[in-house]
C-alpha positions in Angstrom: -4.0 -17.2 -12.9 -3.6 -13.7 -12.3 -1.0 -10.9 -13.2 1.3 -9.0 -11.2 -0.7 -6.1 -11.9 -4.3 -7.8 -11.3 -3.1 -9.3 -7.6 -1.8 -5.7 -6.4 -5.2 -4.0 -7.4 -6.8 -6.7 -5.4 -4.8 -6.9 -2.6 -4.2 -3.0 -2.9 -0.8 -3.3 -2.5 2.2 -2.2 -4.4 3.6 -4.3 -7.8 7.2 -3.5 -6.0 5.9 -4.7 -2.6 4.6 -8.7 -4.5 7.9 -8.2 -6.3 9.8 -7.8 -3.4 8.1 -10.8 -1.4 9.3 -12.6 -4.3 12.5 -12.0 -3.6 12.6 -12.6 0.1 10.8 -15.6 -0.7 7.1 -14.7 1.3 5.2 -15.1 -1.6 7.0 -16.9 -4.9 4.2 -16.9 -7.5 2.6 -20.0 -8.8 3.9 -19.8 -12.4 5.9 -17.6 -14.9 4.5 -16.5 -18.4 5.8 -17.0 -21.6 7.5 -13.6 -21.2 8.4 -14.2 -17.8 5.7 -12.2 -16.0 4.6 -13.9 -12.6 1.6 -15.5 -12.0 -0.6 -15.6 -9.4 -2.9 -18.7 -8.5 -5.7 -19.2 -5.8 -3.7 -20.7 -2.9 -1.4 -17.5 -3.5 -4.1 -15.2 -3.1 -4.9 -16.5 0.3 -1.1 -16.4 1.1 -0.7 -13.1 0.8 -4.0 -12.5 2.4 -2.4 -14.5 5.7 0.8 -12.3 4.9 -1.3 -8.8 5.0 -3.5 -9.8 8.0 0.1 -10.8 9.8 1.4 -7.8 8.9 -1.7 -5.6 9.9 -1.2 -7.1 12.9 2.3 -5.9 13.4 4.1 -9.0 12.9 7.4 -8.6 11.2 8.0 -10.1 7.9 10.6 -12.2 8.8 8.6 -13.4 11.7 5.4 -14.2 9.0 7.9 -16.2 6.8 8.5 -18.5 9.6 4.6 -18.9 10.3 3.4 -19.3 6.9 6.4 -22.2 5.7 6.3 -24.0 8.8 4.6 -27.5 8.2 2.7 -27.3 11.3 1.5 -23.4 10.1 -2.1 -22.6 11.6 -3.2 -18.8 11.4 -5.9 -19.2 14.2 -2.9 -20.2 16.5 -0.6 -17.5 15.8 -3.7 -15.1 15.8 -4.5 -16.0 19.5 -1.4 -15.8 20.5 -1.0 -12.0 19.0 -4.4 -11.2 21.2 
């Protein structure tokens, strides 16, 4: 599990911008320390990769939300619709 802090040097991306997929619900972290830090697991990690190629791509958030939770979710048909 990685930290808040570890995930956003990875991803190179803001701690207020994981926190604030949190809170819109894009990316809810695997886990929750004893002291209430998130945590981040594998499957998360390539979540918010799918989120951050989406949103390279232009796509709004809103509009990734719905790709990513939708049971019948499939990046490479969303990609090839986008090109």
């Amino acid at each position: 599990m990685k930290t808040v802090n570890e995930v956003s040097k990875i991803a190179g991306i803001s701690i207020r911008t994981l926190q604030y997929y949190d809170k819109i619900g894009l990316l809810k972290p695997s886990a929750y320390s004893e002291s209430g830090y998130r945590l981040y697991g594998d499957e998360d990690l390539k979540v918010l990769q799918s989120i951050l190629l989406f949103k390279a791509l232009e796509f709004p958030l809103k509009e990734i939300k719905e790709i990513i939770t939708s049971k019948h979710y499939s990046r490479n048909l969303k990609l090839k619709d986008k090109v």
